[in-house]
Every structure is written in structure tokens, then in C-alpha cells.
KOLVEXVO-701541 format. One record per residue (C-alpha): x negated, y negated, z; residue in three letters; residue number from 1. Coordinates in Angstrom, 3 decimals. Example, Ala and Ser with C-alpha at 12.3 -4.5 7.8 and 13.67 -1.06 7.14 Angstrom:
        c1        c2        c3  miba  vexpa
   -12.300     4.500     7.800   ALA      1
   -13.670     1.060     7.140   SER      2
This chain:
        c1        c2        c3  miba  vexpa
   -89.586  -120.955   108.419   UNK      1
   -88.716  -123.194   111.565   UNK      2
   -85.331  -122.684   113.223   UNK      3
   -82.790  -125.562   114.872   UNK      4
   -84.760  -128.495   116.236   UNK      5
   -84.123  -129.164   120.199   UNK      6
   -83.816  -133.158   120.568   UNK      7
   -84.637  -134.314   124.352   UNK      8
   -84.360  -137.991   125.016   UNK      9
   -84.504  -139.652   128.003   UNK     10
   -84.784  -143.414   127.053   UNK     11
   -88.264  -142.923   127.122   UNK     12
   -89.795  -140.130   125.572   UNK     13
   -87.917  -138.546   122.374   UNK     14
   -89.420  -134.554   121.967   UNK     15
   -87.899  -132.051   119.396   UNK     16
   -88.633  -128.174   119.826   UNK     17
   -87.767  -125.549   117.210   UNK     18
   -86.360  -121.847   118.060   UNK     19
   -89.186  -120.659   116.318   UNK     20
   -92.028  -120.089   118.608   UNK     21
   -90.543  -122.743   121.045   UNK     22
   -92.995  -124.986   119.870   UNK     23
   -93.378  -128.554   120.261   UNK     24
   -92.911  -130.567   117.111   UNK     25
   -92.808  -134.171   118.135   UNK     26
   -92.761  -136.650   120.939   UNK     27
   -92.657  -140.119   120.231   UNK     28
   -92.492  -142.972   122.571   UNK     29
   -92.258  -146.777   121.669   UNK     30
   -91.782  -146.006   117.909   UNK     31
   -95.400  -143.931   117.886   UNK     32
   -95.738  -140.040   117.483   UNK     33
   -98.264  -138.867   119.448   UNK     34
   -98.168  -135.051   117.973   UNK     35
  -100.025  -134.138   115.152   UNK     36
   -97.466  -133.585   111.939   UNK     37
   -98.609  -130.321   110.707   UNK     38
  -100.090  -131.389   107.305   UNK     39
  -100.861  -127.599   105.873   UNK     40
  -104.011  -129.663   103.896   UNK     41
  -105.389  -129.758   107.687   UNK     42
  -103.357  -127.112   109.722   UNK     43
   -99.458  -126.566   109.386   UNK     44
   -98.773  -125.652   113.066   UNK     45
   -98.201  -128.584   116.236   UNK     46
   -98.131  -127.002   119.122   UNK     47
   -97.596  -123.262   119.278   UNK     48
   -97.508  -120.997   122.371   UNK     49
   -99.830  -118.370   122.576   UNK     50
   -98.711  -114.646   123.710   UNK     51
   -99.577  -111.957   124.593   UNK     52
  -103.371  -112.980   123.609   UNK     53
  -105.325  -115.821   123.197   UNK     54
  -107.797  -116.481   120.192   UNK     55
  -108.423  -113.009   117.645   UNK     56
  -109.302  -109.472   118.367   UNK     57
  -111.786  -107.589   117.002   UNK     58
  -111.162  -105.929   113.742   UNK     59
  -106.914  -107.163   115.429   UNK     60
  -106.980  -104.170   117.111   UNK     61
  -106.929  -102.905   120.684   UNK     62
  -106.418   -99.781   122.648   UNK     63
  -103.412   -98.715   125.005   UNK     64
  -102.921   -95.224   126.458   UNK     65
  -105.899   -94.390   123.290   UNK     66
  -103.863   -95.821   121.015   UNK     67
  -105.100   -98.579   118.870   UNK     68
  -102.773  -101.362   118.220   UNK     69
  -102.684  -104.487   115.657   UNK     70
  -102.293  -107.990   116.826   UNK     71
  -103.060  -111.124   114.982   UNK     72
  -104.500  -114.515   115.899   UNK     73
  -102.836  -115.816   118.716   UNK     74
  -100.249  -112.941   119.642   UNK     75
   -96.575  -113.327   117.612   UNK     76
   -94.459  -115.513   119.969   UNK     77
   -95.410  -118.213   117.891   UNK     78
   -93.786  -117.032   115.184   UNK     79
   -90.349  -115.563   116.722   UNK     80
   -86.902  -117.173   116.960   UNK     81
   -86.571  -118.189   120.633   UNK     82
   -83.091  -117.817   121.870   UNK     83
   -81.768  -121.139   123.415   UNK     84
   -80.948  -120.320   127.220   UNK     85
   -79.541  -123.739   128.408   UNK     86
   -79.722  -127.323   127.662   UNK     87
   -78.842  -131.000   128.919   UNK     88
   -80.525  -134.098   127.273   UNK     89
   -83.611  -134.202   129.295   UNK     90
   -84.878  -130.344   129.277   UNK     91
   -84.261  -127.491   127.531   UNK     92
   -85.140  -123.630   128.088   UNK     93
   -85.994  -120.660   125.736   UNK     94
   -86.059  -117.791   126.038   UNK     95
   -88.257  -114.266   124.058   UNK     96
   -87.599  -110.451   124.894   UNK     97
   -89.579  -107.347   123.481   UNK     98
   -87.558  -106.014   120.744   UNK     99
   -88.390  -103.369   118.091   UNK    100
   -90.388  -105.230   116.593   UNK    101
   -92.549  -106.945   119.363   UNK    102
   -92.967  -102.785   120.351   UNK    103
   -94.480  -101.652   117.520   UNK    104
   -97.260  -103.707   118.386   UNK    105
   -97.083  -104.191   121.698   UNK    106
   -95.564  -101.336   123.977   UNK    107
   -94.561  -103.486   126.980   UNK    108
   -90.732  -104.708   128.149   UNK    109
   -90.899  -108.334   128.540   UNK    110
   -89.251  -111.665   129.074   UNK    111
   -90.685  -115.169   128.182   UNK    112
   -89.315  -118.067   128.986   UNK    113
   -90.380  -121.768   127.784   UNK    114
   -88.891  -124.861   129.766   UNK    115
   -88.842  -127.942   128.567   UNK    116
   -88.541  -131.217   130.704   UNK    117
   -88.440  -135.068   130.546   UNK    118
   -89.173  -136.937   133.368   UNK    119
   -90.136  -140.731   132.866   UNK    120
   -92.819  -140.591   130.138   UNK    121
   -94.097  -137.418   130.906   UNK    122
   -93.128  -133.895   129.091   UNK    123
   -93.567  -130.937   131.726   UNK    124
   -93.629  -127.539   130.076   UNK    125
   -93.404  -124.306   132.240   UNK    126
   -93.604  -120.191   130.588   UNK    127
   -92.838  -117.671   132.167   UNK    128
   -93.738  -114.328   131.755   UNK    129
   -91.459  -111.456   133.840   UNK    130
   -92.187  -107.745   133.539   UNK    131
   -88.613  -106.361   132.405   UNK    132
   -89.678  -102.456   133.077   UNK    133
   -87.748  -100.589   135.194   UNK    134
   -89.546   -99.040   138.506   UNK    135
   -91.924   -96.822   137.401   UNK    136
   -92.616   -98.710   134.503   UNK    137
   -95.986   -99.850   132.721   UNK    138
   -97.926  -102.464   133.867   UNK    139
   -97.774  -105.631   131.901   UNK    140
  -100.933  -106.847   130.157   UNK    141
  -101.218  -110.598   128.642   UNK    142
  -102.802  -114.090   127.785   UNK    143
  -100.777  -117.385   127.778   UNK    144
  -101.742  -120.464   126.054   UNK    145
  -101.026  -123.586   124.634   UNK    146
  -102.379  -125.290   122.060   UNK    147
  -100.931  -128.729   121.359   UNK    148
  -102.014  -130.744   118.098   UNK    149
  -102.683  -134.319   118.947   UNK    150
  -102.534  -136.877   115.863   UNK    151
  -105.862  -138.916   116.160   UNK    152
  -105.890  -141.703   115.999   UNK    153
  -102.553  -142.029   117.981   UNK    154
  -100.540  -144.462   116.384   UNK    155
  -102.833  -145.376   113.799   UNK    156
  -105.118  -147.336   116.147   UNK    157
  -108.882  -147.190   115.401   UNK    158
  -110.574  -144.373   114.015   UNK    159
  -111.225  -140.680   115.195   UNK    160
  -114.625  -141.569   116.347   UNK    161
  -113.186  -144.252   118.774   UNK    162
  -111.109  -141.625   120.650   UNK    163
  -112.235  -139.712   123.684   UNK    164
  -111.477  -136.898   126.304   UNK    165
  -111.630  -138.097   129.763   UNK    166
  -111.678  -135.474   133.093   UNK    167
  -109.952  -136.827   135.951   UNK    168
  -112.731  -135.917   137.988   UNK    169
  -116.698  -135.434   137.650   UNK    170
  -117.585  -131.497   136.090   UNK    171
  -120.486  -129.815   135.324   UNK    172
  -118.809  -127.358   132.358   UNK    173
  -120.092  -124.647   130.753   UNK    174
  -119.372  -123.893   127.159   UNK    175
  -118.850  -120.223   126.032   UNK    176
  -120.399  -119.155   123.034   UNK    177
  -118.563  -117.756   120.308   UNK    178
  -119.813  -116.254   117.369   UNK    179
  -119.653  -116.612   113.564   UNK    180
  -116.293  -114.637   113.580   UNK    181
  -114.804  -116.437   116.771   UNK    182
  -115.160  -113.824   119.219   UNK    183
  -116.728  -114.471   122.564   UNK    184
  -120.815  -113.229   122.464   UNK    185
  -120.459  -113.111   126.085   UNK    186
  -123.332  -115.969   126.571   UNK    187
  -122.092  -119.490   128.281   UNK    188
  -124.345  -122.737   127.931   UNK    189
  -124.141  -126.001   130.201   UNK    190
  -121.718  -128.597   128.212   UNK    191
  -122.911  -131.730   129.514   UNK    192
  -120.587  -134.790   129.627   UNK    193
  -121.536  -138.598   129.436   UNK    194
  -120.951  -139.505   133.370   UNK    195
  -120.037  -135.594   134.134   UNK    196
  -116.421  -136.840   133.122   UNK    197
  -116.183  -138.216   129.237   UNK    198
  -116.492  -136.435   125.585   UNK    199
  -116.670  -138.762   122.889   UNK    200
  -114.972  -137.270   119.793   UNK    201
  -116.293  -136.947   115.667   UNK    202
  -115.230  -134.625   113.141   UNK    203
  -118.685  -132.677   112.970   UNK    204
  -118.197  -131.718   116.517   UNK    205
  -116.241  -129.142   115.475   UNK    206
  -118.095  -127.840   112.462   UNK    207
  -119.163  -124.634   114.066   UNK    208
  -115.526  -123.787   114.938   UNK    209
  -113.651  -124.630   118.481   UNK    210
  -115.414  -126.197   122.086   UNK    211
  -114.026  -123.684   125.126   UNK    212
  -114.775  -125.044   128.331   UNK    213
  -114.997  -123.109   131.840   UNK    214
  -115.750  -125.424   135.072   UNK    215
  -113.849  -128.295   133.763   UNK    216
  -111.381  -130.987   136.095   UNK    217
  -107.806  -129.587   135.313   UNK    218
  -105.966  -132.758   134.277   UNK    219
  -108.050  -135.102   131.271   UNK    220
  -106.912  -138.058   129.277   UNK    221
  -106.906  -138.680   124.897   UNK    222
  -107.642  -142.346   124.845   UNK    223
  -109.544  -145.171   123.432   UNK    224
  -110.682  -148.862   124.211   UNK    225
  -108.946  -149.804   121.277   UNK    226
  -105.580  -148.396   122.108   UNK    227
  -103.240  -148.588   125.018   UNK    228
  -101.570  -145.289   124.036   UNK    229
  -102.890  -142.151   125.167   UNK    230
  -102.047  -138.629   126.482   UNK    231
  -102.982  -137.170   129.876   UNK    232
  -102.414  -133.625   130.327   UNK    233
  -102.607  -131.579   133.459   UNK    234
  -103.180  -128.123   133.455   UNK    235
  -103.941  -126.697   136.933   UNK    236
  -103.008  -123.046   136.203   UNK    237
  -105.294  -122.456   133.410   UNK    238
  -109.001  -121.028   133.466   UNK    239
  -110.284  -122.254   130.299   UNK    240
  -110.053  -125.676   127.778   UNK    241
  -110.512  -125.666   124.442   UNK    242
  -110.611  -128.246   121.774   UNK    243
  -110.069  -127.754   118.078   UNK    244
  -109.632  -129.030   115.023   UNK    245
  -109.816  -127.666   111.782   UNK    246
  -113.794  -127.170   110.661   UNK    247
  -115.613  -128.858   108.115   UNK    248
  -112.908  -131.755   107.296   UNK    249
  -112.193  -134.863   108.807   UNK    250
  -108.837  -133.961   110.131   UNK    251
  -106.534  -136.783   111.751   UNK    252
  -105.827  -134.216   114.902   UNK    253
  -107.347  -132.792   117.608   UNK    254
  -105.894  -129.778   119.952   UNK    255
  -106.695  -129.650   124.099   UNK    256
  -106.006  -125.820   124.351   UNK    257
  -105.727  -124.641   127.696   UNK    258
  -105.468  -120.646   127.223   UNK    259
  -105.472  -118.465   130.497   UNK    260
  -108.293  -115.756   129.103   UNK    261
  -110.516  -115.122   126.961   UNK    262
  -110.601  -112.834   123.260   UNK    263
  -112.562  -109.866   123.419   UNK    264
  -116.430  -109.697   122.785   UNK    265
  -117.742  -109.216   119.393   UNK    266
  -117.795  -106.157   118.370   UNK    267
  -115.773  -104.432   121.181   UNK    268
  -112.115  -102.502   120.893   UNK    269
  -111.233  -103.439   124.101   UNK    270
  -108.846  -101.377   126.441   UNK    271
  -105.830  -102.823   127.485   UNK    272
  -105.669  -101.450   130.881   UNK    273
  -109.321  -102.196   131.512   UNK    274
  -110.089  -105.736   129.578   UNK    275
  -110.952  -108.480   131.495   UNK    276
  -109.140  -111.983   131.186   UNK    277
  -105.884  -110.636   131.191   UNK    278
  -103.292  -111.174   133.555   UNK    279
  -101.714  -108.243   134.845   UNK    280
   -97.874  -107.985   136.058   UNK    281
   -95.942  -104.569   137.965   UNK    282
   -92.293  -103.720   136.918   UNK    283
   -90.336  -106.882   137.987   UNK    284
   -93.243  -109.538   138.728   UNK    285
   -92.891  -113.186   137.364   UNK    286
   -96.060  -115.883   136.574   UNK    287
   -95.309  -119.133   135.569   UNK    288
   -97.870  -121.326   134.129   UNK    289
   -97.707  -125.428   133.701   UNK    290
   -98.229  -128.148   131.555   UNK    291
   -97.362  -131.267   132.186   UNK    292
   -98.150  -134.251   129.001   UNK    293
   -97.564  -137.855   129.814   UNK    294
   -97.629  -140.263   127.167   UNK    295
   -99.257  -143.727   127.914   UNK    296
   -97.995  -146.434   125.809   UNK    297
């Protein structure tokens, strides 16, 4: 169940956040909502924040200090109430510490923090992550990402085959390969793009489960000839893009996922301490990471 709704207006753009998971549930601009609605026919999340793992573990489980631990899809900040930290009527900050609960599962002392900012048409997002241990303390191990829902077409213009994701810049991606239970196989293939910049989108593209993307231009563009709105989102700080939406349907979304590591192979309890992908902080070290969504109207 969501918590309070967060309303940021700035003349421009009008975004609401919940407590719960500090995720993004809307953001309209000239009467149009450009975030998908969370139908639970297609997929009932928007735009959840992924922590302290991206995608699934094997089996859910990895190791710390030879101790195997349970995590589900995505990590559980998604599903916590956020605590609101401070407000004014253009940004808004959250703000998650380890508790009992976060513990049992996941032994570390941490903060996360979730800002939320209008400037002009564009939303700019910021986590945080701080390692709260003392000196002396454990190391912290995570993922970030986001995965934002996009409703396709945006404001009901065209159809989902008309829409497209442009790269700011020419790329010559690879695409990792994942296999029937969405773990990484460890394999990557060249992704080609039309002019090493453009990905035309259709429903079957995502049949076989989600597109992740190394090697890609770090800001792209939703749009469509037959639309002036679109979304451009930057996100320099993050190694990998995905794109989702749910397989086998012909769902009115898609999600631009940029996650800062990889799950682990297929197949493999992965340590902890020794995984690769993960960021890695000492007792009292901050990384932010940034996303910044402008909405084109």
C-alpha cells in the first residue's frame, strides 16, 4: 500500500512521489501524463528505485561472511516507507535507514536518500547512498537503479510502434545476454542501431524478456514524428540501460532502466565481498547517482 503523495509544481511540470519506495508516480505537463499509470493487467509499479541490487539473484540468495542471505527482485527500498526529510514546492527529499528489518536481510548500516527537483520542464532526481558504520565498520556492498515506466504512446498520440529511443550521440552497444530465468549468461552480442543512434519500438521486441545495453550515449530521447511530446533522460553515472516492458502483451508502457550493475550469473551464489558490479563504500563514504527527465511538450 502507497503512503502520502509528494505534489511538486513549478508552473510547469506537476510530479507526485509517494513515501513508499520514493517512487515517482506522475508528471504531467500541458494537461498530458507522461508516466505510465500502473495498470496491474500490465505491471502495477511506475517508477521504483532499485536497492541494494539490481534485477534477481539466483535461487534470491547470496553469501556474506558464508552466510547466505534472501533478497528479492530488485532489493526492498521499493517497497519501504521513505521518511520525508524536507520540502518546498519545487523539490522534495527522502530519506531510508537500515532498520531491523532491512538487517535481517541485509547486514549493512545505511542511509539513502532520494531528491527530488523541478527546474523548468525538467525533473532531476539524485540517491544517495552513505555508509552509516562506525570506524571499523563493514564495507558497504550495493546496486542502484531506476526504472521509470513511460506511458506509450505519450498522450495518446499515435501508436506504440510509432515511438522511438533516440541516443544523443552515435554508439556501437552491446547487448548482454540473459537467460530464460533473467540472470546474466555472461555472453554480450553487438546491438546494432539504425544510424548507430535510433531504436524503433514494437511490443514483440520484448518477448524474450528485457534489452540491457552496455556502450550506449548516456542521455536518449522517447519520441515520435507524430508527437511533439517526448522525454529525454540523462543518465551519465550509470553503466548499463535497459528497456522493458512487460513480455508477451502489448502493453501501453515502456521503462529506460538505467541500473549501475549487473545480477549475478546463472547459476552462481555469488559472494558479497567478491561479486563484481557492485559498488563498494568504507564506513562514512557517500555516492550519489543522477537522473535528470525533461519533458518536451
Amino acid at each position: 500500500m502507497r503512503g502520502m503523495a509528494i505534489v511538486l509544481d513549478n508552473g510547469t511540470v506537476r510530479a507526485e512521489i509517494s513515501e513508499t519506495g520514493a517512487e515517482l508516480l506522475s508528471a504531467r505537463r500541458g494537461g498530458a501524463e507522461y508516466i505510465w499509470g500502473g495498470d496491474p493487467a500490465f505491471w502495477e509499479e511506475r517508477s521504483p528505485i532499485l536497492f541494494p541490487i539490481c534485477g534477481r539473484l539466483p535461487d534470491k540468495t547470496y553469501l556474506w561472511r558464508g552466510k547466505a542471505h534472501e533478497l528479492g527482485l530488485h532489493g526492498f527500498a521499493r517497497f519501504a516507507r521513505f521518511e520525508t526529510a524536507g520540502s518546498a514546492p519545487d523539490r522534495v527529499r527522502f530519506e531510508l535507514r537500515d532498520a531491523p528489518e532491512t538487517r535481517a536481510r541485509y547486514p549493512f548500516s545505511f542511509l539513502l536518500s532520494v531528491e527530488y527537483r523541478l527546474v523548468g520542464a525538467t525533473l532531476r532526481i539524485a540517491a544517495t547512498v552513505r555508509n552509516e558504520a562506525g570506524a571499523g565498520g563493514e564495507v558497504l556492498p550495493f546496486q542502484l537503479g531506476f526504472h521509470p515506466g513511460f506511458a506509450v504512446p505519450l498522450g495518446g498520440e499515435g501508436a506504440f510502434s510509432d515511438w522511438e529511443v533516440a541516443f544523443d550521440e552515435p554508439c556501437d552497444p552491446d547487448r548482454v545476454l540473459f537467460s530464460e530465468r533473467s540472470l546474466p549468461t555472461g555472453l554480450r552480442r553487438a546491438f546494432p542501431l539504425r544510424d548507430r543512434r535510433v531504436l524503433p519500438l514494437e511490443h514483440g521486441m520484448f518477448d524474450a524478456g528485457g534489452i540491457f545495453l552496455a556502450g550506449v550515449s548516456k542521455a536518449a530521447t522517447l519520441r515520435s514524428a507524430r508527437s511533439k511530446r517526448s522525454v529525454r533522460m540523462e543518465f551519465a553515472d550509470f553503466r548499463y540501460l535497459g528497456m522493458w516492458h512487460t513480455p508477451d502483451a502489448e502493453a501501453p508502457f515502456v521503462c529506460l532502466e538505467p541500473w549501475s550493475g549487473l545480477p549475478s550469473f546463472d547459476g552462481v551464489r555469488e559472494d558479497f565481498a567478491t561479486k563484481s558490479g557492485m559498488t563498494r563504500l568504507a564506513p562514512g563514504e557517500a555516492k550519489s547517482w543522477r537522473l535528470a527527465l525533461t519533458f518536451g511538450a
